[in-house]
DOGU-734851 format. One record per residue (C-alpha): residue in one letter; x, y, z; chain. Coordinates in Angstrom, 2 decimals, decimal comma. Last residue first. Layout:
+------+---------+---------+---------+-------+
: rest :       u :       v :       w : kette :
+------+---------+---------+---------+-------+
:    A :       X :       Y :       Z :     A :
...
+------+---------+---------+---------+-------+
***
This chain:
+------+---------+---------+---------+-------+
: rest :       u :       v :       w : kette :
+------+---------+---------+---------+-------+
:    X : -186,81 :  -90,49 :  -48,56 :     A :
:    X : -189,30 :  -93,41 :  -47,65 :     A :
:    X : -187,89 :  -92,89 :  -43,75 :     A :
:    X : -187,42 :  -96,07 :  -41,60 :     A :
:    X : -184,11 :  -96,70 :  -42,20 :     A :
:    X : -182,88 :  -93,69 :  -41,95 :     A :
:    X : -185,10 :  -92,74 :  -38,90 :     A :
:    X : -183,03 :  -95,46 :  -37,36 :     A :
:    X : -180,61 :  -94,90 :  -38,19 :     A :
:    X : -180,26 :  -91,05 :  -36,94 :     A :
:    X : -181,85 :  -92,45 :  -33,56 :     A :
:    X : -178,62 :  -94,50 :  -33,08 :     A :
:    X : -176,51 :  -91,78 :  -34,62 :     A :
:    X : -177,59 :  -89,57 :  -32,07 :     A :
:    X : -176,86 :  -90,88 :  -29,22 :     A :
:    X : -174,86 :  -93,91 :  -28,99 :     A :
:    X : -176,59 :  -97,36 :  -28,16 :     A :
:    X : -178,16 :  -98,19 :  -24,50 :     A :
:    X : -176,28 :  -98,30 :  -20,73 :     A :
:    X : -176,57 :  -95,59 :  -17,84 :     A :
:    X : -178,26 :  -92,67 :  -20,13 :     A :
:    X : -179,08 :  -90,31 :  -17,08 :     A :
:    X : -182,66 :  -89,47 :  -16,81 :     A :
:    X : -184,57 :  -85,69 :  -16,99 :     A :
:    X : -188,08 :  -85,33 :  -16,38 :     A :
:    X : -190,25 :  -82,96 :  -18,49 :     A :
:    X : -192,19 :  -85,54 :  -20,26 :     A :
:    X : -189,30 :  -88,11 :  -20,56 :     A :
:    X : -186,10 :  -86,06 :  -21,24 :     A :
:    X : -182,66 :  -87,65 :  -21,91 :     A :
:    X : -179,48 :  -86,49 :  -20,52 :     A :
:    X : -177,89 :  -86,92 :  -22,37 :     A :
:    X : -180,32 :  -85,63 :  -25,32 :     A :
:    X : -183,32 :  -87,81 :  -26,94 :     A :
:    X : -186,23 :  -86,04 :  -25,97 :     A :
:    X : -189,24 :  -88,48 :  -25,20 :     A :
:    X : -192,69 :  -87,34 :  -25,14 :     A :
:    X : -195,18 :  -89,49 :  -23,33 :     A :
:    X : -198,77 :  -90,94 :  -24,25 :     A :
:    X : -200,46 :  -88,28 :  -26,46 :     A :
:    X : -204,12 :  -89,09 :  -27,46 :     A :
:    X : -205,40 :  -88,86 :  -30,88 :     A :
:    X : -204,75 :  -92,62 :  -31,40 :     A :
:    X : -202,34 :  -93,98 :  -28,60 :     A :
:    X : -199,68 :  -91,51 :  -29,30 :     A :
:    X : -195,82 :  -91,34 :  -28,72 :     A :
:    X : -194,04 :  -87,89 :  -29,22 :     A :
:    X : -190,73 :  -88,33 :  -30,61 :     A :
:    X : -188,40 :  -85,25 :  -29,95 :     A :
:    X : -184,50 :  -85,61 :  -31,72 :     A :
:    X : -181,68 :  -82,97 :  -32,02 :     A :
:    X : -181,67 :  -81,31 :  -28,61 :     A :
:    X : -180,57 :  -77,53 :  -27,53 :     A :
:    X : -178,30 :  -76,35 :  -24,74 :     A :
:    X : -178,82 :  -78,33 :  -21,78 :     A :
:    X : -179,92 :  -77,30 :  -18,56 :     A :
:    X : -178,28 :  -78,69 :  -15,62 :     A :
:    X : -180,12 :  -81,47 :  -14,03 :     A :
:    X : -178,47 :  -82,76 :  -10,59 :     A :
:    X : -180,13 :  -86,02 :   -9,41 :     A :
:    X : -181,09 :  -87,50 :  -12,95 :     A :
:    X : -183,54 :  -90,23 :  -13,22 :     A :
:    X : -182,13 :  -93,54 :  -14,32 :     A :
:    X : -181,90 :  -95,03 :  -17,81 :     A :
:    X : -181,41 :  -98,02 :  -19,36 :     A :
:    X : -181,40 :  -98,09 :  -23,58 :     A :
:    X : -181,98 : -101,18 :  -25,23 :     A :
:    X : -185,57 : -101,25 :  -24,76 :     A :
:    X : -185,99 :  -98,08 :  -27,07 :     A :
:    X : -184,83 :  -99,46 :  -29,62 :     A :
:    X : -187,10 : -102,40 :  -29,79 :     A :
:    X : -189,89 : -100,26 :  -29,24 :     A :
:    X : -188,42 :  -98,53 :  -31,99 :     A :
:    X : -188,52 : -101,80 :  -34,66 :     A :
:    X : -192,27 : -102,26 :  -32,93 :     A :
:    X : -193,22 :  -98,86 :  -34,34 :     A :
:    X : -191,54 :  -99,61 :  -37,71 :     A :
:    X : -193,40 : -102,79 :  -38,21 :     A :
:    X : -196,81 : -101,40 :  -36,81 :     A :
:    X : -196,74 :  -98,46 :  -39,74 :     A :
:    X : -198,02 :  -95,15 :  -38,53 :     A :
:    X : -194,61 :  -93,37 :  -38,37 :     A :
:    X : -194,60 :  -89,60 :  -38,63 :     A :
:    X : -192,21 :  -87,06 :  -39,79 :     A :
:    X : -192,02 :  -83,75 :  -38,95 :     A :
:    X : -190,15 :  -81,36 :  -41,10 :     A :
:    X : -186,33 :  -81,39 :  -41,36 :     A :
:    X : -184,01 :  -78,94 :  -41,07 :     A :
:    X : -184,57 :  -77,56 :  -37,70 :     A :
:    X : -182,03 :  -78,65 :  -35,53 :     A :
:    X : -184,20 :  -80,30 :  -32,99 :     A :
:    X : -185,95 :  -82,57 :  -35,91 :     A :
:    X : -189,05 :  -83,70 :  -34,85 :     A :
:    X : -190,81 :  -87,31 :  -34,68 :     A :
:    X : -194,16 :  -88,28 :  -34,46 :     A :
:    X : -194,92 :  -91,67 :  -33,56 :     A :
:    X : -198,53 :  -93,76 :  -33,91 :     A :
:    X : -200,45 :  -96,08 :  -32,59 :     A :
:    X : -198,72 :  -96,77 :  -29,57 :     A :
:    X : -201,10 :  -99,23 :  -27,39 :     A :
:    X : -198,77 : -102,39 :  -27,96 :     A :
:    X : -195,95 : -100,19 :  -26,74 :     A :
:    X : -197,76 : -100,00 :  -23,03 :     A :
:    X : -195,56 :  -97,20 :  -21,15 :     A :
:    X : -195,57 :  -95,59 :  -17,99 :     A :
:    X : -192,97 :  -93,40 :  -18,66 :     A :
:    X : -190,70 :  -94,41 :  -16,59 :     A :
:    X : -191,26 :  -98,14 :  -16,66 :     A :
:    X : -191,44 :  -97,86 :  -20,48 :     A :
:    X : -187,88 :  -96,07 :  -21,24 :     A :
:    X : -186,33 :  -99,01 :  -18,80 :     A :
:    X : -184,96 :  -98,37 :  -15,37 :     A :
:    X : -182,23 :  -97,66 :  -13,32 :     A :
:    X : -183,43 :  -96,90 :   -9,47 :     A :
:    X : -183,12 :  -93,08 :   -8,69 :     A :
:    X : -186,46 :  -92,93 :   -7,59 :     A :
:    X : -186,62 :  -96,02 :   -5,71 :     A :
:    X : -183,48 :  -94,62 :   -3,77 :     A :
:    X : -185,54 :  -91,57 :   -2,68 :     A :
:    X : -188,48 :  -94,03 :   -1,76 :     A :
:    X : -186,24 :  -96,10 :    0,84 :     A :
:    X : -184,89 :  -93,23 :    2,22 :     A :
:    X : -187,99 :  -91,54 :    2,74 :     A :
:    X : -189,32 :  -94,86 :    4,43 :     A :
:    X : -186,46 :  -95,88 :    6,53 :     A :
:    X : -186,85 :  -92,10 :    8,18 :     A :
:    X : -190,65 :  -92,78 :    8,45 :     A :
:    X : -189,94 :  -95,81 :   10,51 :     A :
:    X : -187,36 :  -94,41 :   12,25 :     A :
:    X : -189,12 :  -91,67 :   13,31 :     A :
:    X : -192,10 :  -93,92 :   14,40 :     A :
:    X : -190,14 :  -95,79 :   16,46 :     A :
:    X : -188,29 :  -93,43 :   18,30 :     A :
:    X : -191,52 :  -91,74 :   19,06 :     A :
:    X : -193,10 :  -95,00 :   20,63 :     A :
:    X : -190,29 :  -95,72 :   22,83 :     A :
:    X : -190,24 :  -92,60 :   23,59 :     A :
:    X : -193,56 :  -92,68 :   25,14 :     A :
:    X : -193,20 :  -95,91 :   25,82 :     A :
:    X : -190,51 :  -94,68 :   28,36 :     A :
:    X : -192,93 :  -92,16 :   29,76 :     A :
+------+---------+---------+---------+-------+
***
């Protein structure tokens, strides 16, 4: 009887240590890549929208201005949200592609969306002017 419990106890605790340890996994800070599974050397291409509306899409083929986001995007460290509440609007979407293929979609709000997830911004540059210079720079207009 006592291993019994013995044995019950255990495995409780064991599973118990185990949900906690995966719940704070999933609100570990991270990079843009690590949550979205991301290899920059297979992006191909970037598409970018304009939330507001005034701009059409604009797309970056060019490997210098896809590793100058990469680079971006590494400064920013995020970690997934525990609370969302839903935000009104965004102002930048860039959807990633490995060829024809779709990788992730990033919108670039506080909180920020990866493919339907939300994140906290804990450390990275100001949103948006850091995403309106770079498009600045990038753009031929």
């Amino acid at each position: 009887m006592v291993k019994k419990i013995s044995l019950i106890v255990f495995t409780i605790t064991f599973f118990g240590a185990f949900l906690f340890g995966y719940k704070v996994l999933q609100y570990k800070e991270k990079k843009i890549s690590e949550v979205a599974n991301l290899k920059y050397s297979e992006v191909t291409k970037i598409v970018f929208y304009d939330g507001k509306g005034n701009k059409p899409p604009y797309t970056i083929k060019e490997k210098q201005k896809l590793v100058e986001f990469e680079k971006l995007l590494n400064r920013y460290i995020i970690k997934k949200e525990k609370l969302h509440e839903d935000a009104k609007g965004w102002i930048h979407r860039a959807d990633l592609y490995k060829g024809g293929e779709k990788l992730t979609s990033i919108t670039f709000n506080n909180p920020m969306e990866i493919d339907g997830i939300y994140f906290d911004i804990v450390e990275g540059p100001s949103f948006p002017e850091s995403i309106d210079e770079f498009l600045e720079s990038v753009s031929p207009n």
